[in-house]
C-alpha positions as CSV (number, residue, x, y, z in Angstrom):
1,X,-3.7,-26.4,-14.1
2,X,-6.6,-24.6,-11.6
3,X,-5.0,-22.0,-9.4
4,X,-6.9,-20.4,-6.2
5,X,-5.0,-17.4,-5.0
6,X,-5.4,-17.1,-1.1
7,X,-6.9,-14.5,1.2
8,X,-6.9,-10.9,-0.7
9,X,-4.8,-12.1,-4.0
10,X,-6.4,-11.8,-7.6
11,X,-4.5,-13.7,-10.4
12,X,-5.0,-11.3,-13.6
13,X,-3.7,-11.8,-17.2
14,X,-2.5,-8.6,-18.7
15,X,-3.2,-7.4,-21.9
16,X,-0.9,-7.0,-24.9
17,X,-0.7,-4.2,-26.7
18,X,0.2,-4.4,-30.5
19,X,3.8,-3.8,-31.0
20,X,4.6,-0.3,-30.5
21,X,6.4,1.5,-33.6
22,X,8.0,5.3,-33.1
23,X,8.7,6.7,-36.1
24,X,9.5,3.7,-38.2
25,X,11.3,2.3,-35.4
26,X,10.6,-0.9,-33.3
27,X,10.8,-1.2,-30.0
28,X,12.2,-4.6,-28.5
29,X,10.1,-6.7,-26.0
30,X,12.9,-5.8,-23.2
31,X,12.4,-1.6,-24.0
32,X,8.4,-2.0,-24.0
33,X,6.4,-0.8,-20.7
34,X,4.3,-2.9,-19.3
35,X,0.5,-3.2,-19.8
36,X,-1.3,-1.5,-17.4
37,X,-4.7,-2.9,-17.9
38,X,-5.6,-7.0,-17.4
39,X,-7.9,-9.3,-17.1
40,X,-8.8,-10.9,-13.8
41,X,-8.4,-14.5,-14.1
42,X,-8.8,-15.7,-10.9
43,X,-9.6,-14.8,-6.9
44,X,-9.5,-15.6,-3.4
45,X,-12.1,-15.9,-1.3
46,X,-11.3,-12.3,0.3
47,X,-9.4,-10.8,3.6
48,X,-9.9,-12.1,7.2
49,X,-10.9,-9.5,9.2
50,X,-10.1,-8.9,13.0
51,X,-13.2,-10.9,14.0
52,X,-12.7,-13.8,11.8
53,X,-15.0,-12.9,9.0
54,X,-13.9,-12.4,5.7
55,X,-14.6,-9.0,3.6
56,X,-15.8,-9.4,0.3
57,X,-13.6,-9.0,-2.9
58,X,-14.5,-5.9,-5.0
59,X,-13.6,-7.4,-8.2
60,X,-14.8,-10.7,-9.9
61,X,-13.2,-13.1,-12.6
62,X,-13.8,-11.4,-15.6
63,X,-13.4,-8.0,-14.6
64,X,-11.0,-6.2,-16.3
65,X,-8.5,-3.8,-14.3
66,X,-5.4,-1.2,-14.4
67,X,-2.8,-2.0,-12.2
68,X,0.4,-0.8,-11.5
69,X,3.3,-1.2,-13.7
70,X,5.4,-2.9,-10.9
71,X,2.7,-4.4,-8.6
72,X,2.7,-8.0,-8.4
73,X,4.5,-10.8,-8.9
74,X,5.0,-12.5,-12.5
75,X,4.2,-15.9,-12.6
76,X,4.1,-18.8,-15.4
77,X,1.6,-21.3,-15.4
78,X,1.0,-24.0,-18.0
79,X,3.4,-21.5,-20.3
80,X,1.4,-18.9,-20.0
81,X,2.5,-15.7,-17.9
82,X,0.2,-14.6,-15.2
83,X,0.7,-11.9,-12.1
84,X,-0.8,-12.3,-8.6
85,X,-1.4,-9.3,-6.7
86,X,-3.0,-8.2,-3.7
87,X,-6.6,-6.5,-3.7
88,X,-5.1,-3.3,-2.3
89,X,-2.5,-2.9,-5.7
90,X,-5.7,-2.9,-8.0
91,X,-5.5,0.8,-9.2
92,X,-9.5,0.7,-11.3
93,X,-12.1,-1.5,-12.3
94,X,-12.7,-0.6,-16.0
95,X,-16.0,-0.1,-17.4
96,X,-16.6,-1.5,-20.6
């Protein structure tokens, strides 16, 4: 399935970490913190402004990002889990 986020919205992928191991112990998936850094999967084509135009997006497909542990919303596509957020909620573009 192809998904086009509207307006200012950027679909992004996050990034697993390995599994996180404390002393010998491991932690379960509902105790881990959430990746901070993703991928950008998809975008929209940007914000309408006050005089109809649209301002460009900062970030591109590819990209990869650091966002907010709670921005968002979690979404499944094609069994695969996915977050939509808004332009603004992008914390840094990460430089590889």
């Amino acid at each position: 399935m192809k998904v086009r986020p509207l307006h200012d919205r950027v679909l992004v992928k996050r990034i697993e970490t390995g599994e996180q191991v404390h002393g010998g112990i491991i932690i379960p998936d509902s105790a881990k913190e959430k990746p901070q850094e993703a991928d950008v999967t998809a975008i929209g084509p940007g914000k309408v402004q006050d005089d109809g135009s649209r301002a460009p997006m900062d970030v591109k497909v590819g990209d990869r990002i650091l966002v907010g542990k709670y921005s968002g919303s979690e979404i499944k596509i094609d069994d695969e889990e996915f977050q939509i957020l808004r332009e603004d909620e992008i914390l840094a573009i990460v430089e590889r």
